[in-house]
Structure formats: C-alpha cells, structure tokens
C-alpha positions as CSV (number, residue, x, y, z in Angstrom):
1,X,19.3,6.5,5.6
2,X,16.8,3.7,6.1
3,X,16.6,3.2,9.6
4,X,17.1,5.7,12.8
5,X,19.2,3.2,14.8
6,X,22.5,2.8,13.0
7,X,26.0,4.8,12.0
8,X,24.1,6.1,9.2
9,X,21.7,8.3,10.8
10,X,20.9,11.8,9.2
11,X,22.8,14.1,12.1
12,X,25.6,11.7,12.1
13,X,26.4,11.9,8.8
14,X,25.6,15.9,9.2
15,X,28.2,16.0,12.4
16,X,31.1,14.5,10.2
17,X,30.0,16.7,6.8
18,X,30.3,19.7,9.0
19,X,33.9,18.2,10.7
20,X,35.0,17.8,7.0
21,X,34.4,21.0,5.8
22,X,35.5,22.8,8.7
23,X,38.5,21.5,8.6
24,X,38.9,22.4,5.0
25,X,37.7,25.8,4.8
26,X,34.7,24.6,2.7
27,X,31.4,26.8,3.6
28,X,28.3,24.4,3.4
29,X,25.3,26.5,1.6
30,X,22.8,24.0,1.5
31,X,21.9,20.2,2.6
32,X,20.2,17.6,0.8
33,X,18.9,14.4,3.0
34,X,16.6,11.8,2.6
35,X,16.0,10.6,5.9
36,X,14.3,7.3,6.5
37,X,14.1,6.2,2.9
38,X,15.6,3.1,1.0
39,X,18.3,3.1,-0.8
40,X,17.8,0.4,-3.1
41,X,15.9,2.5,-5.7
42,X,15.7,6.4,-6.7
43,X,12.0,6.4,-6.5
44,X,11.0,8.0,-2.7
45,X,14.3,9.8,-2.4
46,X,13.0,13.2,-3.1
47,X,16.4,14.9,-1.9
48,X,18.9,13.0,-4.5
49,X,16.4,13.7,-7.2
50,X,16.4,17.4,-6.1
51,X,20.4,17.7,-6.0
52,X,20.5,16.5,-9.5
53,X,18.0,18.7,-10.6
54,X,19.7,21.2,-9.5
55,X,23.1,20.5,-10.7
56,X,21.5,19.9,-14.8
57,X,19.6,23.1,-14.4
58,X,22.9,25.1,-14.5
59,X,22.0,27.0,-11.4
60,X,23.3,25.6,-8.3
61,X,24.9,27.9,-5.8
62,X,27.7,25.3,-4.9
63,X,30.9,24.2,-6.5
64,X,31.5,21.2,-4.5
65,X,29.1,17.9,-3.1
66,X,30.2,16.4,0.3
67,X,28.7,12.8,0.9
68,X,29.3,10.7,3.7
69,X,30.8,7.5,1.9
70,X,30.2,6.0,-1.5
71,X,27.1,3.8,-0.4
72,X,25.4,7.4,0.0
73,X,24.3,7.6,-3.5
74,X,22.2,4.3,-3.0
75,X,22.9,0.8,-2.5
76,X,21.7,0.1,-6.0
77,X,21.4,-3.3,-7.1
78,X,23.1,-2.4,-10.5
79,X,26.6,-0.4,-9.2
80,X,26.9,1.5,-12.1
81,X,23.3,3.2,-11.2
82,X,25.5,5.2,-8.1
83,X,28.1,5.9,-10.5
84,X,25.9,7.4,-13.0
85,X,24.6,10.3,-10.8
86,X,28.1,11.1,-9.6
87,X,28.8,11.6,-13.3
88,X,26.1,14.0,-13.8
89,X,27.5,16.0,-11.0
90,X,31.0,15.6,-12.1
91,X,30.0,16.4,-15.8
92,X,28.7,20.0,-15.1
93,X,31.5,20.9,-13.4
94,X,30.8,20.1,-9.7
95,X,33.3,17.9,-7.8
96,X,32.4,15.0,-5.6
97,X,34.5,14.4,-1.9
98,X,33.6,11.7,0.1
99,X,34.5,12.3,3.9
100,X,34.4,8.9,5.7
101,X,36.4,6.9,2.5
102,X,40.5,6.5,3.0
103,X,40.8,7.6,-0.7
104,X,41.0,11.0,-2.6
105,X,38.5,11.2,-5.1
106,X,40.8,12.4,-7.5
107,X,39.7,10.2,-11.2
108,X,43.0,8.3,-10.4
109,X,42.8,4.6,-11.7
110,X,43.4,3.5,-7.6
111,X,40.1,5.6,-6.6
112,X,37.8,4.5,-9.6
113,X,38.8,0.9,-8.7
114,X,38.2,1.3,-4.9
115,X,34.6,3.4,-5.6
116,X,33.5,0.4,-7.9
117,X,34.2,-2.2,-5.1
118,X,32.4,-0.2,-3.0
119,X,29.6,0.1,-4.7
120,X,29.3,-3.8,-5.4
121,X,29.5,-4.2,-1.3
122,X,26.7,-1.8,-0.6
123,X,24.1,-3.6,-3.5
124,X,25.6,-7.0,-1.9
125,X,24.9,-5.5,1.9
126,X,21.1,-4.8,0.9
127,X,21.0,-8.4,-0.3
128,X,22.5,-10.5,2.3
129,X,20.4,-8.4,4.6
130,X,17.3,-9.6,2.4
131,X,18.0,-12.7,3.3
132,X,18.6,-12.4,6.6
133,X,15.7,-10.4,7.0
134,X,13.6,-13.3,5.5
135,X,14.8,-15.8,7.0
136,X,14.3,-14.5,10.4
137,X,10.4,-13.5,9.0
138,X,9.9,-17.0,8.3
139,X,11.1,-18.6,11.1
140,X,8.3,-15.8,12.9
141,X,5.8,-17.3,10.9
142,X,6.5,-21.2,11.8
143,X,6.4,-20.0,15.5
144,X,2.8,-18.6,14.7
145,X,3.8,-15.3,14.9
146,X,1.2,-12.8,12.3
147,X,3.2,-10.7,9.7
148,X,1.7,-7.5,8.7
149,X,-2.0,-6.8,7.5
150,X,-5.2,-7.1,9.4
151,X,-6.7,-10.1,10.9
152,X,-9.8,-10.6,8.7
153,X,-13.2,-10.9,9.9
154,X,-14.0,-12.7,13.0
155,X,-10.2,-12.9,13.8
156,X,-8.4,-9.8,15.9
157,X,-4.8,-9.4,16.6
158,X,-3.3,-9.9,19.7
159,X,-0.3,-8.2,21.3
160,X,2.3,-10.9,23.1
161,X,5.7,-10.3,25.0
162,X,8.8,-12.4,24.6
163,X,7.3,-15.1,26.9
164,X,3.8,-15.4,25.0
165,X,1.7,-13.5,27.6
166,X,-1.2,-11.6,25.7
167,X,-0.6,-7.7,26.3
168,X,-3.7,-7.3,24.5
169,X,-5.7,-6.5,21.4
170,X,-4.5,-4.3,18.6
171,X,-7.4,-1.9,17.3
172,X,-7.2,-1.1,13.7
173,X,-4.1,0.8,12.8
174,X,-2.5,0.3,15.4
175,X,1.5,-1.7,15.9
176,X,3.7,-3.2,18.4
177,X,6.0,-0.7,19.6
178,X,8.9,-3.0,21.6
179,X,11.3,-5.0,19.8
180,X,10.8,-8.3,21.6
181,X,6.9,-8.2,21.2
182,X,5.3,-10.3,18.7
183,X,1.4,-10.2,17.0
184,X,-0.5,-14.0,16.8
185,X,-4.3,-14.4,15.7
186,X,-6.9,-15.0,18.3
187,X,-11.0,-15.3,17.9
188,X,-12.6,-12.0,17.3
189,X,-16.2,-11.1,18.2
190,X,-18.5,-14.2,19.5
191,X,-21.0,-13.0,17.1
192,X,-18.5,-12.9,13.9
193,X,-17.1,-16.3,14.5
194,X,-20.6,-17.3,14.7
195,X,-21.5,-15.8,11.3
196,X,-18.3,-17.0,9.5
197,X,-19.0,-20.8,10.9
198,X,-22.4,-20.1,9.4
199,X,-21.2,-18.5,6.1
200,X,-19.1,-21.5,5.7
201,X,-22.0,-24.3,6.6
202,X,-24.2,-22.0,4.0
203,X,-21.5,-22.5,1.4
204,X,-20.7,-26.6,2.2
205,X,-23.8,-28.0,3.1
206,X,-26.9,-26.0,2.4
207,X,-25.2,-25.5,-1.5
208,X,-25.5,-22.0,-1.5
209,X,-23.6,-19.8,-3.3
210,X,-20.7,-16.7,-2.9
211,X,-22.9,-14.1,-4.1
212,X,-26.0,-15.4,-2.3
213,X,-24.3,-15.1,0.7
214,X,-23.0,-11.6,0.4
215,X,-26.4,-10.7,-0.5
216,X,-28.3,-12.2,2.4
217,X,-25.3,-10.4,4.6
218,X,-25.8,-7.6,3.1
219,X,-29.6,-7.5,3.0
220,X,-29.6,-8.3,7.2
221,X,-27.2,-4.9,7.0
222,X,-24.2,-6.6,8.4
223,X,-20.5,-5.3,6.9
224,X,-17.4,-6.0,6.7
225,X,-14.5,-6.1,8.7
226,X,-13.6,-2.9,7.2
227,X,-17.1,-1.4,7.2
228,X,-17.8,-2.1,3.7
229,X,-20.6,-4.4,2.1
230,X,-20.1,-7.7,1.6
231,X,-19.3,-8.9,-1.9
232,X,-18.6,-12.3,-3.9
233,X,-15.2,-11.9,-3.9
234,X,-15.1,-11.3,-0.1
235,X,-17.1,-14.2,0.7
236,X,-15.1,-16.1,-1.7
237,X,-11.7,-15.2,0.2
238,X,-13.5,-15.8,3.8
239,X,-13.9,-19.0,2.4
240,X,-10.5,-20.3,0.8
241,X,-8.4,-19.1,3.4
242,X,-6.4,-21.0,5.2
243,X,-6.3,-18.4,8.4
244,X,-9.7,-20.0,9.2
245,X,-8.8,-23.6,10.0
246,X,-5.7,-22.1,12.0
247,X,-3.1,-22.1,9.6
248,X,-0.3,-19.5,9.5
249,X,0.1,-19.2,5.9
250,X,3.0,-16.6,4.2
251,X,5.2,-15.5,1.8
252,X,2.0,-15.6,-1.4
253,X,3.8,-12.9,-3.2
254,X,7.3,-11.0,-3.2
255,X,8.3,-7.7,-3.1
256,X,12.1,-8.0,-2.4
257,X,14.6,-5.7,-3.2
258,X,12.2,-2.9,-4.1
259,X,11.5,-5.0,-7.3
260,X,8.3,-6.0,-8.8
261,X,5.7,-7.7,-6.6
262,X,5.1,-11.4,-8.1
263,X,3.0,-13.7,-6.8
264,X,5.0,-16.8,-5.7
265,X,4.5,-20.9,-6.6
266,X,2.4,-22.9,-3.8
267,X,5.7,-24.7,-3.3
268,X,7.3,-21.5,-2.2
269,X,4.6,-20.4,0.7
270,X,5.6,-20.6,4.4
271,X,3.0,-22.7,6.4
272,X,2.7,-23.4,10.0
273,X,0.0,-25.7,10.5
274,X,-2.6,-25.2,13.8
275,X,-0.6,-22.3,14.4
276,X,-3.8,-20.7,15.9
277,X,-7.0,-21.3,17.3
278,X,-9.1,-22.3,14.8
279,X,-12.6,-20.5,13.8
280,X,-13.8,-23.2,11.2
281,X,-13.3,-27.2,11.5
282,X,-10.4,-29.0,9.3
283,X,-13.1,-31.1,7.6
284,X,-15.2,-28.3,7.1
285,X,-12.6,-26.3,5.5
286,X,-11.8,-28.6,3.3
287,X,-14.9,-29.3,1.8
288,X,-15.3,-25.5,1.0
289,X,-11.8,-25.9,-1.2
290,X,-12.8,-28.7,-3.0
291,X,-16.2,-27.3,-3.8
292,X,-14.6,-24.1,-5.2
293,X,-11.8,-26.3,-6.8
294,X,-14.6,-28.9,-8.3
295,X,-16.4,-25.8,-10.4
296,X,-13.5,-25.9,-12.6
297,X,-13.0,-29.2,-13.2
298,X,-15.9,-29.4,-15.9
299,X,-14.3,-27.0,-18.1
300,X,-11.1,-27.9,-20.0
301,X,-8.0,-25.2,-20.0
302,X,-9.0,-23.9,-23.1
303,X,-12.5,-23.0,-22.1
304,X,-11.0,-21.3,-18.7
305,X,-8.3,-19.2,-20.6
306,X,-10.7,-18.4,-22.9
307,X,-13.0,-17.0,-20.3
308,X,-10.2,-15.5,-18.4
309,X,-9.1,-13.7,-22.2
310,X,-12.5,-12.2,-22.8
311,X,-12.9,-11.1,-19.2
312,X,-9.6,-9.4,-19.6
313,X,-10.5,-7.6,-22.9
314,X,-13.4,-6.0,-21.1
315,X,-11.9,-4.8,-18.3
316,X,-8.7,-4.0,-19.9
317,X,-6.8,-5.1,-16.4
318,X,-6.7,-8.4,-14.5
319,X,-6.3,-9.5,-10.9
320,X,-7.8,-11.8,-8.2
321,X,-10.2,-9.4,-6.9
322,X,-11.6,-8.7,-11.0
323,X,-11.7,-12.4,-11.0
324,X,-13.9,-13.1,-7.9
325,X,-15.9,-10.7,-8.8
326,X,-17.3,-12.2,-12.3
327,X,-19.7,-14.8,-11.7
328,X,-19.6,-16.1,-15.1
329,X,-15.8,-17.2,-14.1
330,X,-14.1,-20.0,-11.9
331,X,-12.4,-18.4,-9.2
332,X,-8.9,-16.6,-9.0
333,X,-7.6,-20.3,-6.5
334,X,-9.2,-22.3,-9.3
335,X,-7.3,-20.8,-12.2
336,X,-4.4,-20.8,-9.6
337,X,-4.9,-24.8,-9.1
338,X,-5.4,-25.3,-12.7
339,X,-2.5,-23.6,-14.0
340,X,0.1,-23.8,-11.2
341,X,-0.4,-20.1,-10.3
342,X,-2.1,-16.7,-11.5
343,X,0.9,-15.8,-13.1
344,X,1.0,-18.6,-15.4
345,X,-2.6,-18.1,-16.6
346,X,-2.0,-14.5,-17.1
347,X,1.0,-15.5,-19.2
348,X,-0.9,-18.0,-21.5
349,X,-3.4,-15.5,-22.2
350,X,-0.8,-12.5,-23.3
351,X,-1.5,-10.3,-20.0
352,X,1.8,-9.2,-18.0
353,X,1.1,-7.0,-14.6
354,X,3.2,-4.2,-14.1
355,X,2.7,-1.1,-13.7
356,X,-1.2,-1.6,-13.7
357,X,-0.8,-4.2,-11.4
358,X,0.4,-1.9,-9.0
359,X,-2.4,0.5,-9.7
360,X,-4.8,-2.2,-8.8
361,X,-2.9,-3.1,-5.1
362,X,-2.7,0.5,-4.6
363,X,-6.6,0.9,-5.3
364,X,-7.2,-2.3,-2.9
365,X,-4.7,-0.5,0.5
366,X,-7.3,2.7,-0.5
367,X,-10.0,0.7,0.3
368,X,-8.6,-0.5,3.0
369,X,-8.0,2.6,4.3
370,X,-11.2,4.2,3.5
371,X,-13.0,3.6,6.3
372,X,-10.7,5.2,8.3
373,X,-10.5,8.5,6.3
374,X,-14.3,8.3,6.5
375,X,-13.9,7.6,10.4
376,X,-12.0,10.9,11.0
377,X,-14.0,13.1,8.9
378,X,-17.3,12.2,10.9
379,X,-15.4,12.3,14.6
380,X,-14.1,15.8,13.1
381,X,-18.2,16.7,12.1
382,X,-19.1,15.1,15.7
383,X,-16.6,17.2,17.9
384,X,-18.2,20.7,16.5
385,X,-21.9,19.7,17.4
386,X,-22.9,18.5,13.8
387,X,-25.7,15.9,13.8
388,X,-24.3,13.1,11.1
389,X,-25.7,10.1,9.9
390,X,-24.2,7.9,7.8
391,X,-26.0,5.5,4.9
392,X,-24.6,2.0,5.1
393,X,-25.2,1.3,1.4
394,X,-23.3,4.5,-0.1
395,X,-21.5,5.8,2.9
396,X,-23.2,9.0,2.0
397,X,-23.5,11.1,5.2
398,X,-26.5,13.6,5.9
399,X,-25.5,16.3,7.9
400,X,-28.0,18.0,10.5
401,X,-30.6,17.1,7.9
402,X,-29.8,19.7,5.8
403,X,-27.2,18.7,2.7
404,X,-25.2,15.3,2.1
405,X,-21.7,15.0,2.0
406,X,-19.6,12.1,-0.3
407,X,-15.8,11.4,0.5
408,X,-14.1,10.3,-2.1
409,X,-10.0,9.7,-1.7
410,X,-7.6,10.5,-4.6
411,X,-4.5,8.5,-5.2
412,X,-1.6,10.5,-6.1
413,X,0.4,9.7,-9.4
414,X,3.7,10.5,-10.0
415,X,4.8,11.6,-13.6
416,X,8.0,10.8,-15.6
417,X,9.2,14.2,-14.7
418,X,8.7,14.2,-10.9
419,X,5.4,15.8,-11.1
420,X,2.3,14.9,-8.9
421,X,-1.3,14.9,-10.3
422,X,-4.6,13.8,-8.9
423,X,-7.2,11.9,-11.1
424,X,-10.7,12.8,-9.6
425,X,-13.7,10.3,-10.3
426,X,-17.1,11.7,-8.8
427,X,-20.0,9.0,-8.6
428,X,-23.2,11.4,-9.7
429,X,-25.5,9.0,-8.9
430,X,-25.0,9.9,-5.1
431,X,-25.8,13.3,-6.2
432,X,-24.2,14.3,-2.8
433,X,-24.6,18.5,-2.1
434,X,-21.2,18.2,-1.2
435,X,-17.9,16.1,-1.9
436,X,-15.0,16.0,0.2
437,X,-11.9,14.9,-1.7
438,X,-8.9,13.5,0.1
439,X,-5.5,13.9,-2.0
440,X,-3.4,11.3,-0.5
441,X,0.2,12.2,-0.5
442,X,3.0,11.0,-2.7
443,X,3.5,7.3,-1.6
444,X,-0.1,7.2,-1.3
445,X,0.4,6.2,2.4
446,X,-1.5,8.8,4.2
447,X,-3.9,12.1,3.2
448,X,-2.1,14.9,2.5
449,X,-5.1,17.9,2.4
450,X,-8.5,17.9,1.6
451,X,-11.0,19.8,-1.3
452,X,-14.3,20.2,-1.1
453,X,-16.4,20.2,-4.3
454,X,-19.9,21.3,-4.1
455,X,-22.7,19.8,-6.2
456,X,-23.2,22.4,-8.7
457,X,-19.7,22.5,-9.7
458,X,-19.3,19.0,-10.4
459,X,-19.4,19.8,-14.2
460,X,-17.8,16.2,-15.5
461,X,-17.5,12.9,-13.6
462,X,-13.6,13.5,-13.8
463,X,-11.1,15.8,-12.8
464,X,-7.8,16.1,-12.8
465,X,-5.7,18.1,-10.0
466,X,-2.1,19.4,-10.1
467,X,0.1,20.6,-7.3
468,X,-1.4,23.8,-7.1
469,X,-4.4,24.6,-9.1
470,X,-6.3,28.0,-9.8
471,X,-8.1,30.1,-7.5
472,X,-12.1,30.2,-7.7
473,X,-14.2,31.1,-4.2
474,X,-17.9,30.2,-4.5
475,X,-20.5,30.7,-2.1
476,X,-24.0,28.2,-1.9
477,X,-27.1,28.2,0.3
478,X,-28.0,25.2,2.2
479,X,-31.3,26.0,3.5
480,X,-30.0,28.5,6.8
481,X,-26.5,27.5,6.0
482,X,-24.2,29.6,3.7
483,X,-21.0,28.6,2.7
484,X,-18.3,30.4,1.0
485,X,-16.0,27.8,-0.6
486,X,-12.9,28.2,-2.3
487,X,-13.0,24.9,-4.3
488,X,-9.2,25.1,-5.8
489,X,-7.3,25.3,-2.5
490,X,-6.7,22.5,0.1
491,X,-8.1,22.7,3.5
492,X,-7.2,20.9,6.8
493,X,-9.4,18.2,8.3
494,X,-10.4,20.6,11.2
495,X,-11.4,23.4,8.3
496,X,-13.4,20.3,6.7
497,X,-15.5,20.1,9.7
C-alpha cells in the first residue's frame, strides 16, 4: 500500500486474505507486505522482492500465493512488469488466487484478458492521480503556499490554517500535521535579512565577488543556514534566487512517476509573483541576475562548452553545485540562460546524468542532513555530563579536553543483487582520536546504527562495510579514559555517548 487512509490498507487486505482462506481450507504459513511503499516501481518493496526470492530458490514452504486483487503486484507503468512476477511464481509450480477479483484465475483465455485490463487501469490510476496530484500542487504554489524543502537563509517557514492565520514557525525538521494547513515563507532572523540585503549590495554595487563574500562570511565565523561554511556556490544561489524578491517559484525539476529526475525548461516552472514578503528589492535583484548573466556574455558557446567539457573530464561528474563551485567557470544559471537549460549543455558536451546524478542529489540531502546527525550526537554527549566543544571550521568536536571525535555519515548503496554496502571515506587530515560513522539506512532517509573507528585503526582513507562485518574488540587509552571498542559491530546513539 502507499497510503494508510484508503481500501488498500495492510490489515484490510490481511482481514479479507484470512476470510479467503478460511473459507477455503487454505492454511496461511507466512505473509509478505510492504506497507507504505509505492507501487509504481520494484525498488523499496522489500517484501515482493523477498516472495520471489523465495519462490526461485526452490525452497518455499507454500504451494499457493493469495493477493488481494491484481493491482497488488504493482501499478507498474509497463503492465506486463505485474505479469512477469506472477509468472515466476506460476513457473515454479506455485499457483496465484486473487481474493477481491470476480474471476478464477484459472489460465483461461476470459481470465488472461480480464488480468491484462486490469493491469492497464492500475498503471493508468497512478497516472491520472499524477496529474491530479500536480495540478492541485500547482495551484498551492500560485496561492503562495511553500512546497517541501527548507526556507533558505534569512527566510523561516510559517505554519497557516485554512483561513491564513499563522500557527507559527516550523523548526528544522519539522511538518504540518492537519490536512487543511498550509506552509508560506515569512522573514527569518532580523540579523540574517540584514546580512543577505548586505550580501546582495556587496555583490551589485560595491563589485565584489561570490567567493569574496563567502570568505569575508566565513572569516567573521558566521554559517549557514544549515550550520555549514559559506561557499561560492552558496553565495551564488543566495543570490539568483528568486525566493528573495518574493517570488514563489516551482516545478525546476521532475521526478514523476518514480522516473528519472530531469530538470525542466524555464517555460515549464510555476511562478507566483510577490507571493511573499520580500527580503531583497525587485531592482536590486535584478541587477544581481544580470551581473551573473553578463559574465557569460564575453565568451562564445564554444569557449563555454569547452570549459564546461574540461571541467567535466576532471571531475568525472557534473552538476550545478560542481559548477558553482569552479571559479574558472560561468555559473550553472549562465550555462542554463545560454543553452536553454543544464540539460542541453550537458547534452552538447556528451555528459548524460543518471545514475550518478542521483549519487550527487543523494550526497547534497546528506549534507543537508548533517547537521542534524551532528546535533544529536552532541545533545546525546551533553545529557551524560560530557564537556564538548565543537570547531566551526571542521566540525571536529573535543570532548572534555581529552580526545576528538569526527562524524562522518555513510550512504547506503544498494547492489544488483539486493545487497547493501557502505563506502567509508575518512578525512586524515582531521586526525580525529576518534570517528563516529553513521550508516544511514537503505533509502538513505534516516541513520540506521552507528561505528566508531578509533584513530589507530584507520589504516586506509577507505572502507568498505557490508551488512554484517567481522568481529574485532579493541581497547585504547585516552589519557584517564579507557575504552574497549568493538569496531565491527553497530552501536546505538545512546551507546555512542
């Protein structure tokens, strides 16, 4: 199921399984469900995956599989995708009954007919719903309403009920929990609107320039709205978005259907001008977009894709962040301006995004997120009387002035055969006493335990973890402070502290 609040819940599907087979005489020996998941793709739906593992292996324990109706298996945008995993049951020798469908599944002509239709609804359901779904999220957005992600620096979201009354401020991490309720944008911290008006008359009228800024920002030991340094890339997008000047702006890139996430065409964005209150002036605004948009103008397309092709050989990867990043480069909007869109210029240039794409948005929600992680671990430290202090620079923490402790979160990777693996990368230049290594879990969503790697067994700069992994304990001296560690089994966050 996908949602709790519809026919299609786990327990009652379960309730008429059970009705089925009791009125059969069929025993039920085991249950497979994947409770709040999408059907649109396999990918997430641990249980499915399981059942047909279980059926190829030769060693299931069952003769027969009840499902609920034919838009069980998924509601697959190609039909015969549902089709095919029945075959694999049907193929080693287990039967299939479906106990809310008004036909035997008995191979008859009628029944393959009817289970084909069916199958072409459910994709068609997930569709139309799509579009619904869309529609009514744009419509949100042209009333002003905020749809997903944070606010940004110097902006907060706001919490409003069905008549526009402000309920209050949403912290970090936090969601609206009623229906009717909707999130807007309001003015953050005096002192941040203050020093993004500022970063903005830096940038138009004193001439000076993205990285300067981050460094002078940096230097004066101000961060982030997620904690984190300021960099040329996150001045740049302070200054080119349109959030700033009190535009709603949505709908950039795509992820429908559980396909690939594109990036769409300007023409394609959802705008609701002055949806807001404003932090930065229209004129003012302005002037910082055609600044960043002049800096390519000097150089002709070949000279930018030629750039853009040599910065892509050295990394290997491309995306808007890589691009902000390289001084030597125009920025990610200026390539978009010049070539119609990112997509284009990655095309001209022989790049496609895929898989490493994703790898790269994955890597950017960690960020994200790292602060957070980094948050708990110190309340944890905090609530058992440790002394921490934290070094804004590295985000290296000294504990009681007796060892240092790096946290550094893994992102879990899935292999072809349903395996999960952890790539570790240390940075040794912290030379931390101790490194705390969040393994997220599989949709790389939340952590899912926790390792803790001291020093002086930090042999390589990489490390690769599987599921389970051997078994080594370890004891070190901190001064007073022993420790006995067993540095190849997960811990809990309140065993980290």
């Amino acid at each position: 199921m996908s949602t709790d609040h519809q026919k299609y819940s786990t327990e009652n599907q379960s309730d008429a399984i059970k009705q089925y087979a009791k009125d059969r005489g069929i025993r039920i020996v085991r249950t497979y469900a994947d409770a709040g998941k999408s059907g649109l793709k396999i990918e997430g739906r641990d249980a499915l995956k399981q059942l047909i593992q279980d059926v190829q292996s030769g060693n299931s324990d069952f003769t027969l599989i009840l499902v609920y109706d034919v838009s069980r298996w998924g509601r697959f945008q190609d039909a015969d995708e549902s089709a095919y995993y029945e075959y694999i049951c049907r193929r080693a020798g287990i039967a299939v009954e479906y106990c809310a469908e008004q036909f035997e599944n008995d191979g008859s002509p009628i029944s393959t007919i009817v289970k084909s239709v069916k199958r072409a609804m459910a994709g068609e359901f997930s569709r139309e719903l799509s579009t619904k779904v869309f529609a009514g999220q744009g419509r949100l957005i042209e009333k002003g309403c905020r749809q997903g992600g944070q606010a940004g620096f110097g902006l907060r979201r706001a919490l409003i009920d069905e008549y526009g009354e402000v309920k209050g401020i949403l912290e970090r991490g936090e969601h609206k929990s009623i229906q009717t309720d909707r999130v807007i944008l309001t003015l953050g911290p005096a002192e941040e609107v203050v020093l993004v008006r500022n970063i903005y008359h830096a940038f138009v009228h004193e001439g000076r320039s993205e990285s300067d800024i981050a460094t002078s920002l940096n230097e004066r030991g101000i961060s982030t709205d997620l904690g984190r340094p300021w960099t040329k890339g996150t001045v740049h997008q302070l200054l080119i978005n349109e959030k700033y000047a009190g535009d709603n702006v949505w709908n950039r890139r795509s992820f429908k259907l559980k396909k690939k996430r594109v990036r769409n065409e300007p023409d394609m964005w959802i705008k609701a001008p002055n949806a807001f209150e404003a932090i930065i002036e229209r004129k003012l605004f302005e002037a910082a977009r055609a600044i960043i948009n002049a800096r390519s103008f000097r150089l002709s397309n070949e000279e930018m894709l030629q750039s853009l092709q040599d910065l892509y050989q050295q990394k290997g990867l491309l995306s808007g962040i890589i691009i902000d990043e390289c001084d030597a480069l125009p920025s990610s909007s200026a390539y978009s301006t010049r070539f119609g869109s990112l997509l284009r210029a990655y095309r001209l240039i022989g790049f496609t995004p895929d898989r490493d794409y994703r790898y790269v948005e994955i890597n950017r929600e960690l960020r994200k997120l790292y602060p957070t992680v980094l948050g708990e671990i110190l309340d944890k430290l905090r609530a058992t009387g440790s002394d921490t202090l934290q070094e804004l620079q590295t985000d290296r923490v000294i504990v009681n002035s007796e060892f240092s402790v790096s946290v550094v979160i893994a992102r879990c990777l899935e292999t072809p055969t349903g395996l999960l693996r952890w790539k570790l990368r240390f940075d040794t230049s912290l030379a931390s006493d101790i490194t705390i290594v969040v393994r997220m879990n599989r949709d790389n969503r939340s952590p899912l335990d926790y390792y803790l790697f001291p020093r002086i067994d930090m042999l390589s700069d990489k490390l690769h973890l599987a599921e389970d992994n051997a078994l080594r304990l370890d004891a070190y001296r901190f001064d007073d402070l022993a420790i006995l560690y067993d540095i190849a089994t997960p811990i809990t966050l309140s065993e980290v502290a």
